[in-house]
N, C-alpha and C positions, 0 to 999 in steps of 0.2 A: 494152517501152519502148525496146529499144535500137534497134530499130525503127523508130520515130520520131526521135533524134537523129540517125540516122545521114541523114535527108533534108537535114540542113542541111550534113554536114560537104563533102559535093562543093563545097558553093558558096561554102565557106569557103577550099580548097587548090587551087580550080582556077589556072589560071595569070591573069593580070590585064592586061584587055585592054583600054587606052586607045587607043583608035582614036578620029577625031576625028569628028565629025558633026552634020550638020546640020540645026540649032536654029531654027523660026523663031516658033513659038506656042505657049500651054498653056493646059490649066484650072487653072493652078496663079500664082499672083502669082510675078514675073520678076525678081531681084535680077542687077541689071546692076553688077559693080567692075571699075575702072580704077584701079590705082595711077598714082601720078606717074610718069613718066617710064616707063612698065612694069614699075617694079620688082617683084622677087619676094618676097614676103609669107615675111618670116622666120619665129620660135618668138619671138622678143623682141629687141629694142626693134621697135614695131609702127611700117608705112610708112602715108604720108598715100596719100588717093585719094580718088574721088568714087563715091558708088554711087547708084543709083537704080534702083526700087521701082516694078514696072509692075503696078499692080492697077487693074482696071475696077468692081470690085465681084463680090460674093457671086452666085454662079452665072455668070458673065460669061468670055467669053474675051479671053484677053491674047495681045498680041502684041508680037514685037520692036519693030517698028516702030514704037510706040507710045512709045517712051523719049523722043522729042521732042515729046510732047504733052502738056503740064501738065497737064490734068484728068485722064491718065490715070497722074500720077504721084504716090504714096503717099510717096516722100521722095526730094528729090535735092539732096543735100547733101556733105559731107565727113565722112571718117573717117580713123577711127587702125584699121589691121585687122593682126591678126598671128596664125597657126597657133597652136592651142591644142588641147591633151591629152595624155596622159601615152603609152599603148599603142598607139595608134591614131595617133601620127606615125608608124608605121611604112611606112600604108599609102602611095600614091602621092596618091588624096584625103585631102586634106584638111579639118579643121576649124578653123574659125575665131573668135574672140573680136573682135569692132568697137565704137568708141567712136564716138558721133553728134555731130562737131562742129561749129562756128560756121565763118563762113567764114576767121576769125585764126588756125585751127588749134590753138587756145590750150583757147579759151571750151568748155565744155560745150554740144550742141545738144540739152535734155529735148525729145525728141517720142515720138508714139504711132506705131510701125508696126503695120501691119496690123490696127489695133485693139486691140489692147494699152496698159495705161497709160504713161502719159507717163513717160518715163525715160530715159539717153545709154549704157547696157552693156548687150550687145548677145554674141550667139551664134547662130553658124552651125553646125549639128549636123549633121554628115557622115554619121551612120547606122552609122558602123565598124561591123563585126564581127555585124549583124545583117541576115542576109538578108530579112527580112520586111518589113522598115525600119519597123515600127511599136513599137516596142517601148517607144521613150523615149516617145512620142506615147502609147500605149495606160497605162504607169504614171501618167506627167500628169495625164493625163483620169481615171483612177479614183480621184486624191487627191483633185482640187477637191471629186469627184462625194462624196466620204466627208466633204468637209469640211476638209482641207487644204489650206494654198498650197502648191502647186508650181507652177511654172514654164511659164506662159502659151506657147502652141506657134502655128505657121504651116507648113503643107509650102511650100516655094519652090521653085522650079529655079535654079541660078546659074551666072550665066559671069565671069568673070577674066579680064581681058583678053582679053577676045573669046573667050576657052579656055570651050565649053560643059564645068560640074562636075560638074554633075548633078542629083539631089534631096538637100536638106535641109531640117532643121527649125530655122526661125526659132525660138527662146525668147527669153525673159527670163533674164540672167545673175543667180545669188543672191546678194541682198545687201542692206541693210538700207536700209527704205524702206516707206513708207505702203502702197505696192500691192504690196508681193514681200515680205521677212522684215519685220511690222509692229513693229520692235522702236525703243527711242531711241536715236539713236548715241551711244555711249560716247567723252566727250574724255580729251586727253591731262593736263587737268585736275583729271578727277574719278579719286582716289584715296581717297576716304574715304566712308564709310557716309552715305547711302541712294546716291549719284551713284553708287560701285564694284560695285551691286549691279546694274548693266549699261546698258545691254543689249549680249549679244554673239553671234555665230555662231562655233562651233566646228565643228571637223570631226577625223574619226580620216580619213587618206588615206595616200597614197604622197606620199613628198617630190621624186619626177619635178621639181614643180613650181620647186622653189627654193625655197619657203620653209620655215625651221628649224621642229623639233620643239619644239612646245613642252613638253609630260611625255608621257610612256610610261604604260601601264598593262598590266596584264598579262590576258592572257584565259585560258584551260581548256587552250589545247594549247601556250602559250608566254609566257615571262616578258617583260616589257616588246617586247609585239609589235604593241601596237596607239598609235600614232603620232597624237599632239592638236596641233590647230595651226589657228594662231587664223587666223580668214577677218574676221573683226570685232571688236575695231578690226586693222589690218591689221598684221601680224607687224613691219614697222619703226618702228608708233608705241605700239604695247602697254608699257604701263609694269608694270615688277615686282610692283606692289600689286595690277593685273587680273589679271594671270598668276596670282599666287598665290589671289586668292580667285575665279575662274572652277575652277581645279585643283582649288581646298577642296570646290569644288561635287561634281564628279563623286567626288569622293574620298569624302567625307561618303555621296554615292549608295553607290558599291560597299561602305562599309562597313553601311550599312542594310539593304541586300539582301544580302549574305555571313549576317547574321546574322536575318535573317525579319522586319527591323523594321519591325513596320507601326502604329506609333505615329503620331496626330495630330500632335504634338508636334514627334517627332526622326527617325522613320521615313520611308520613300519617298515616303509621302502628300506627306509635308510636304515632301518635296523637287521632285516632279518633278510636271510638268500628266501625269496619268494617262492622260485621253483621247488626250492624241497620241501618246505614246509607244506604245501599243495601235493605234491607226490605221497608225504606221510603223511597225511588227514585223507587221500585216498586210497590208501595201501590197508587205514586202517579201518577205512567205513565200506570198503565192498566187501572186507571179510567179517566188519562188526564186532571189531574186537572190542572184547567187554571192559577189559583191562586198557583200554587203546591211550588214553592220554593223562592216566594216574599213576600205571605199575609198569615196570620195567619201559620207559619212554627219555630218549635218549635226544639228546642234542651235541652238538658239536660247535665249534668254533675256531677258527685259524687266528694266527696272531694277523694284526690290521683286518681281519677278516669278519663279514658279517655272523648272525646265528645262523647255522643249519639248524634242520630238524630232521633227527633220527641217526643212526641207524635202529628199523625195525628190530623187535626182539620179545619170544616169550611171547608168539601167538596161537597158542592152542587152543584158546577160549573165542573159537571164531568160526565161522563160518554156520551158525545154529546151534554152536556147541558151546555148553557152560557147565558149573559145578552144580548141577542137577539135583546129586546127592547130598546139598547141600541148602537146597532149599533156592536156589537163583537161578532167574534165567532170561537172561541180557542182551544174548547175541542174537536179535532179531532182525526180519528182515526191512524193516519197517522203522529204522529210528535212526537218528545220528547220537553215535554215542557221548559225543559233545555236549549235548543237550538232554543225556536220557533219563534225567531224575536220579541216578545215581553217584558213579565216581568219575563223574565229567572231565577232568580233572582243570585247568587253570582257564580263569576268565576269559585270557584273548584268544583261543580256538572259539567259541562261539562268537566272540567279537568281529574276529577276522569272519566267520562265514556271516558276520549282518554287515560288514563293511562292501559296499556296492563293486566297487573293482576289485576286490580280492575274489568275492564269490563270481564273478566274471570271468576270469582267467580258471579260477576252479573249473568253472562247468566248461569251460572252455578244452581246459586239460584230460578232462572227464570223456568229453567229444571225443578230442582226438583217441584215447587209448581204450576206447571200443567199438573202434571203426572194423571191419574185419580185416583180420591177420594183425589186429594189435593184440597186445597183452592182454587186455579187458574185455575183450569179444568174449561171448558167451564157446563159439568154438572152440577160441583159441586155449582159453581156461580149463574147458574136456578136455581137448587136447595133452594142457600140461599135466591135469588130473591122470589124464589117462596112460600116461608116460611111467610115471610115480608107482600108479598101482603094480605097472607090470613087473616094476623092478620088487615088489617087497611083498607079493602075494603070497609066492611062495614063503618068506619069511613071516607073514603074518598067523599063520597058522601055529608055526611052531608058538610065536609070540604067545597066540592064544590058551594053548595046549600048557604053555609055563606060567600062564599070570591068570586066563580065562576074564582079561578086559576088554576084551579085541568082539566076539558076538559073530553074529554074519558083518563081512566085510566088506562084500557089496553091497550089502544094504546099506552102509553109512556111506560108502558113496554114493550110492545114487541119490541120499536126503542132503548130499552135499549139494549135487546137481541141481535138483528140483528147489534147494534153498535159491542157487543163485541166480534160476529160471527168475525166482520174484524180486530179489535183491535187484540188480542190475536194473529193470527197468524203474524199479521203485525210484533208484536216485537220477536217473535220468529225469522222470518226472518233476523232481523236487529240487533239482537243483536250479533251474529256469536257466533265460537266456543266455548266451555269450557273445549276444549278434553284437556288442557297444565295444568289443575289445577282441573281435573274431580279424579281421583286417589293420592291423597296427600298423604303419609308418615307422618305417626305423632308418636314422640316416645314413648315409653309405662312406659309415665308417671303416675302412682297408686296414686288415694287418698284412703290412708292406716289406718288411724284412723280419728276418728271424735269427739270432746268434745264438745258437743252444748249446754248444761246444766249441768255446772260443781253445788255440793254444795258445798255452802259457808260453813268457818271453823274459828272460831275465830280467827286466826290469817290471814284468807283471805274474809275477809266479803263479797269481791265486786265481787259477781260470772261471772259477765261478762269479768270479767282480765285473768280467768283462762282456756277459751277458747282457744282451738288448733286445728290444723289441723297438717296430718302425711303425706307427700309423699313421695313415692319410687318408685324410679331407677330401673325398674324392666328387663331392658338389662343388656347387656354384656359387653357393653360399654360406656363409660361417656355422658353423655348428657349436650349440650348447652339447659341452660333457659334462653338465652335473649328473652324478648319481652313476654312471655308465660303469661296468665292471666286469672281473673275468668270473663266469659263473664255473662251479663245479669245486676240486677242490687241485692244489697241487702248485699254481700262483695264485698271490694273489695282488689285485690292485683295484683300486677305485677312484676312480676321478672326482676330484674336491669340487663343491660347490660353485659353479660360478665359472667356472672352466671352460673356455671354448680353443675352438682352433676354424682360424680363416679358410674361406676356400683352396681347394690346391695345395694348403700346405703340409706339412707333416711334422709329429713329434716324437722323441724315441722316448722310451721307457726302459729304465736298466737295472741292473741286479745290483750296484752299487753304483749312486751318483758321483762319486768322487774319484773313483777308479774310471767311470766313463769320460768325464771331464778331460783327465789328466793323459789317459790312453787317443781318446778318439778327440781331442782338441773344441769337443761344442758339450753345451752344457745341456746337461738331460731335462724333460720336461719332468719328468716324476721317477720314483722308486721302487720297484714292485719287491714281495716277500717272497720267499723261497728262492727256487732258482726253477731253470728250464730243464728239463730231460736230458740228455745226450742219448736217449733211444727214438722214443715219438711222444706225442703229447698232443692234447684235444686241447684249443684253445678258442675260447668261446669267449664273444665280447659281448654283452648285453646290456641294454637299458635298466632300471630300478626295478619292474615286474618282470624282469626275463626275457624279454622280447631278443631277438635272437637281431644282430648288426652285423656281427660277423662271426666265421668260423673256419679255422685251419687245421686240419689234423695230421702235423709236420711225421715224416720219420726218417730215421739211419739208412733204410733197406731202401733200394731201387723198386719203383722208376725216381723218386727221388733224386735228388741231385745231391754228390757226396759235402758233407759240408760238417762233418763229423773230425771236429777236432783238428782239421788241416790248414788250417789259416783262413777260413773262407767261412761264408756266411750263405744263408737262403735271402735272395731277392727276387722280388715278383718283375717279372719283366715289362709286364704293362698294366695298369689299374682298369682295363678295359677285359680284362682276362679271368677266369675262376679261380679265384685263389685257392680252393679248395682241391685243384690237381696238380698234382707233381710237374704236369711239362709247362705250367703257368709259372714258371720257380727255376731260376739258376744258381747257382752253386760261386759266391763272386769272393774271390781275395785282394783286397785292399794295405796303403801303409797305413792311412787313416780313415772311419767313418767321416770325418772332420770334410775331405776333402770328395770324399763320394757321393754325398747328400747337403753338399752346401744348400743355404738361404740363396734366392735371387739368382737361381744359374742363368746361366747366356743361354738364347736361343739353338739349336742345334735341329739342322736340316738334313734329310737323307732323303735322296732319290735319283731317278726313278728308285719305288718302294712298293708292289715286290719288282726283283732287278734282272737281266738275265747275263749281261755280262760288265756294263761300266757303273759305279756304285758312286756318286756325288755326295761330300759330304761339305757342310756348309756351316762354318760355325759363326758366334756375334763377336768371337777373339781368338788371337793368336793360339793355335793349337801347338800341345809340342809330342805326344803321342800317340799314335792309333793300332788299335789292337784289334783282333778280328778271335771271335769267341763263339765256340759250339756251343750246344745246350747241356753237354757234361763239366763247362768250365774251361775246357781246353783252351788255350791259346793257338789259335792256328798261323798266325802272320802279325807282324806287328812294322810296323810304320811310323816316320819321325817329318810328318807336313810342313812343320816351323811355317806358317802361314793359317789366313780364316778359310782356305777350302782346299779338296785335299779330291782325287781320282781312286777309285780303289779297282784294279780288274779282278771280278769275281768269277770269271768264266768258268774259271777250272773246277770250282765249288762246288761239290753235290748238290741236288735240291735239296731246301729245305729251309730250317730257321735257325738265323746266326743273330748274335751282337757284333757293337760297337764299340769299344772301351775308349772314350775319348778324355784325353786329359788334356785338358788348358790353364793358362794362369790363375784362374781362380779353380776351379772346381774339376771334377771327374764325372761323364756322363756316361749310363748305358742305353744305348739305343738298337733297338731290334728291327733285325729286315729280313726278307724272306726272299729267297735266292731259285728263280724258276726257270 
């Protein structure tokens, strides 16, 4: 193994060679800055300038020249740009942090570079300290792939004042926001329960930065050594009442896991989203980041929402690679950095990995995403490696040619490779079984209707109040919902302690209990935060470790049923059916939920079912409507029975699958028949 680090250390201590040279084209998109005046781009307060973004498109060559051709330019605009990072101002490059603005210098300018969503913070990632220059790129790319945000990437080349830089990687800076940390911004207002209950981004780092500590905590090799400090809301508007219940957060964690508690109730379940925390203690131990749970280590949190852990960030010190020239070297293949004798960072990461279910669903997790064609296969990782390289080879040479950090280039790949040849199995070996928590029982909890763009009605203007969610009981028998929740981020909800619901039945959950009440006539079971989509959205209902109960991932776009703002709603046509497909799903408009999904409906009979021309419907009361309904929602015939059973000739009816729409004195039913 010493064998392998030792290929990167030459190219870490050679001497540093800025020679100037000449830039004229890439396959790589061309970030052209000019400050005003030529100023020199301080650490802080950041100088104005104008940059511009020569991209032709995907597989296409760029060229300088091309900076005074608008179609060939992705943004040419103004900025605020100022050096940013803690270690890595050491070197002579530079990185950078840029604000996108308006021409006033004032205004915020939200745009999308390089196809990234729309947003005005902005970083330029200089690559310090790793020769490979893939490194932050290769972590990024394995979060999303796993299921996390991190931090959207672009290789660029950039010059400065006509000064060619070199290569970097365009990201997205972390921070709260619908497309990067999906959390609600926490005001300087909200100091009292449900509002104090977030949303926030914390981070354990180095205070390089300037800003203050907010609490210590202490970790396995040193008493208050790991350093919390708020990144959201920002360290000069955080009010005392966040500070201390964000603290109570992590504090309640390390006492849960000091002592094994793995209660529904008061335990880690109940504190922390499980799956990500697992995702980021694996994102950072297959690459062994040195820095993994001290320096730049991020946490999130939604308001009513549990801790997330992460977004990933500031992984260069990974994969074999550390500050060499510096006398460390951390990132081996052989250790959990948790535990490495050094900057471990907070108690409950090694706590959680000696808590027996937690490190079960690890290895568990571990299993699945190095199965071949996941993310964590040894393939599929060359694979991504090998993707990377292609795109910045050619750029890497120039890199080398202007800084001379870079060495042979394939060679620190390939001691990437042959690292993770020993990595990978190393933590298989060490992580042991998952066989006590590999087959989990999860009960067949249905999300059974969906309102995600209710219209507004004169007497209900605020169409986001009107949002619901329908679930059913779809056993035999009653169901405990302690602890059950919507994982991911975007709603959120948790079902309270002690919570069940009887077989057969159903309960709604709405975006406003009081607006549901008053709109839809029955009283909501609970409240959930945020609100729904009106495009699509992954709704994922899970038990306390993740255990996956159910999952719908609704959208606007066909085959879907239209349900987009028109009065109508998605319901599942029968609980026997995959909720997970579009044609399991109708598209249904109602006066009230109230009378659509009554308690205690009357039996309803259809047959012959499937029919070929006379359709029997048999109700337990007086009917006074019947409606005959495609699977677009249409209304095809409709009928007034005034009596409990009713004839319908379906002869003329294409094949296929229709509804029922029956309304009677008490309630409204939909019932499906299939027409052959």
């Amino acid at each position: 193994m010493r064998r392998l680090i030792l290929l990167f250390l030459p190219m870490l201590v050679m001497s540093l060679n800025t020679s100037a040279q000449v830039f004229t084209d890439s396959n790589l998109p061309i970030v052209i800055i000019n400050t005003d005046n030529g100023a020199v781009i301080p650490d802080e307060p950041g100088v104005f300038g104008n940059m511009k973004i020569i991209y032709r498109g995907p597989g296409q060559r760029n060229y300088l020249t091309d900076q005074d051709s608008s179609q060939y330019l992705n943004y040419n605009g103004r900025i605020d740009i100022e050096i940013r990072g803690s270690y890595s101002q050491v070197f002579p490059k530079k990185a950078y942090g840029f604000t996108t603005l308006k021409a006033d210098n004032i205004t915020n300018n939200n745009v999308s570079l390089l196809g990234m969503p729309t947003e005005n913070d902005w970083v330029l990632n200089g690559l310090s300290s790793d020769p490979a220059l893939i490194r932050d790129y290769l972590c990024y790319t394995l979060s999303r792939k796993i299921g996390l945000y991190a931090s959207r990437t672009a290789f660029c080349e950039v010059l400065v004042n006509g000064d060619y830089r070199g290569l970097y990687l365009l990201q997205e800076k972390i921070k709260a926001d619908k497309d990067r940390v999906d959390i609600l911004k926490i005001d300087t207002c909200d100091i009292s329960l449900p509002a104090l209950s977030g949303g926030y981004i914390t981070k354990t780092d180095k205070t390089t930065g300037g800003d203050p500590v907010a609490w210590y905590m202490s970790s396995y090799i040193g008493f208050n050594d790991c350093k919390f400090i708020h990144h959201w809301p920002k360290p000069e508007d955080v009010t005392t009442q966040q500070t201390n219940h964000i603290k109570s957060v992590f504090l309640n964690l390390q006492t849960a896991c000091t002592g094994g508690n793995t209660s529904l109730t008061n335990g880690y379940p109940s504190i922390i989203d499980i799956p990500s925390f697992i995702d980021y203690i694996l994102i950072n131990e297959i690459s062994s980041n040195a820095d993994a749970y001290s320096y730049s280590a991020f946490y999130h949190k939604d308001r009513n929402g549990k801790l997330r852990a992460g977004p990933a960030w500031d992984m260069n010190l990974t994969y074999g690679n550390d500050l060499f020239n510096f006398g460390v070297d951390r990132s081996k293949p052989d250790v959990w950095q948790f535990s490495n004798g050094s900057n471990e960072g907070p108690k409950y990461y090694r706590d959680l990995f000696s808590e027996v279910q937690f490190r079960c669903y690890l290895s568990r997790r571990w299993n699945e995403l190095t199965q071949p064609g996941m993310p964590f296969h040894l393939q599929s990782l060359e694979s991504t490696i090998d993707s990377a390289v292609v795109l910045i080879t050619e750029a890497s040479a120039r890199e080398d040619a202007r800084w001379g950090t870079v060495g042979n280039h394939q060679a620190s790949i390939s001691a990437m490779k042959d690292w993770l040849n020993i990595r990978i199995p190393w933590m298989t070996s060490h992580l042991g079984s998952f066989s006590a928590c590999q087959n989990v029982d999860t009960p067949p909890l249905v999300i059974s209707a969906i309102h995600y763009h209710p219209a507004p009605s004169p007497g209900f203007p605020d169409e986001d109040k009107l949002e619901f969610l329908e679930i059913t009981n779809a056993d035999t028998s009653v169901i405990d919902l302690t602890a059950y929740y919507f994982a991911g981020t975007g709603l959120v909800y948790r079902f309270p302690s002690g919570s069940s619901l009887p077989a057969g039945a159903s309960l709604f959950l709405a975006s406003d209990s009081v607006t549901f009440q008053s709109r839809y006539n029955m009283a909501a079971f609970g409240q959930f935060t945020r609100n729904l989509s009106n495009a699509h959205q992954d709704l994922l209902l899970v038990d306390a470790f993740g255990n996956e109960t159910d999952r719908v991932n609704y959208s606007d776009d066909p085959p879907w049923p239209d349900a987009d703002g028109n009065g109508k709603f998605l319901k599942l046509i029968s609980l026997s059916l995959d909720n997970s497909l579009a044609s399991s799903w109708i598209a249904v408009g109602i006066n009230t939920v109230g009378t659509a999904f009554a308690a205690g409906r009357q039996s309803v009979h259809l047959f012959p079912n499937p029919v070929h021309d006379r359709l029997w419907i048999q109700a337990g009361q007086e009917m006074r409507t019947i409606e005959i309904i495609d699977l677009q929602g249409r209304i095809l015939a409709g009928f007034k029975p005034e009596g409990t059973s009713f004839v319908i000739d379906s002869s003329r009816l294409p094949e296929g699958i229709y509804f029922v729409r029956i309304n009677t004195l008490r309630d409204t039913r939909l019932e499906r028949f299939i027409k052959i």
